[in-house]
Residue, then its C-alpha position, 0 to 999 in steps of 0.5 A: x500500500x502506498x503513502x497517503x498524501x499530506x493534507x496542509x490547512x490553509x493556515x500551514x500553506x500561509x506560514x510556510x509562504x511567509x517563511x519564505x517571503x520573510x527572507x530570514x530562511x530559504x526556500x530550501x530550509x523551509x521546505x526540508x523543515x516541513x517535508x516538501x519538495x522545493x518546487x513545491x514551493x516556488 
Protein backbone atom coordinates (compact mmCIF):
# COMPACT_ATOMS: atom_id res chain seq x y z
CA UNK A 1 0.00 0.00 0.00
CA UNK A 2 1.25 3.17 -0.56
CA UNK A 3 1.62 6.58 1.02
CA UNK A 4 -1.09 8.88 1.72
CA UNK A 5 -0.86 12.23 0.71
CA UNK A 6 -0.26 15.43 3.11
CA UNK A 7 -3.10 17.41 3.57
CA UNK A 8 -1.90 21.04 4.54
CA UNK A 9 -4.74 23.72 6.13
CA UNK A 10 -4.89 26.94 4.58
CA UNK A 11 -3.23 28.30 7.70
CA UNK A 12 0.21 25.70 7.30
CA UNK A 13 0.08 26.98 3.41
CA UNK A 14 0.30 30.65 4.53
CA UNK A 15 3.15 30.17 7.36
CA UNK A 16 5.15 28.15 5.00
CA UNK A 17 4.58 31.16 2.31
CA UNK A 18 5.71 33.83 4.84
CA UNK A 19 8.73 31.84 5.96
CA UNK A 20 9.94 32.06 2.56
CA UNK A 21 8.90 35.63 1.87
CA UNK A 22 10.12 36.99 5.32
CA UNK A 23 13.81 36.25 3.91
CA UNK A 24 15.13 35.12 7.19
CA UNK A 25 15.09 31.37 5.50
CA UNK A 26 15.42 29.84 2.11
CA UNK A 27 13.17 28.07 0.23
CA UNK A 28 15.50 25.24 0.65
CA UNK A 29 15.45 25.48 4.66
CA UNK A 30 11.65 25.70 4.92
CA UNK A 31 10.90 23.21 2.53
CA UNK A 32 13.29 20.39 4.35
CA UNK A 33 11.65 21.56 7.67
CA UNK A 34 8.09 20.56 6.51
CA UNK A 35 8.88 17.78 4.36
CA UNK A 36 8.46 19.27 0.96
CA UNK A 37 9.93 19.33 -2.18
CA UNK A 38 11.29 22.88 -3.27
CA UNK A 39 9.41 23.36 -6.27
CA UNK A 40 6.53 22.91 -4.15
CA UNK A 41 7.09 25.99 -3.19
CA UNK A 42 8.15 28.11 -5.58
Amino acid sequence: MGKQRQSWTVEEKLGIVLAVLSERQSVAEVARQHGVNEKQIC
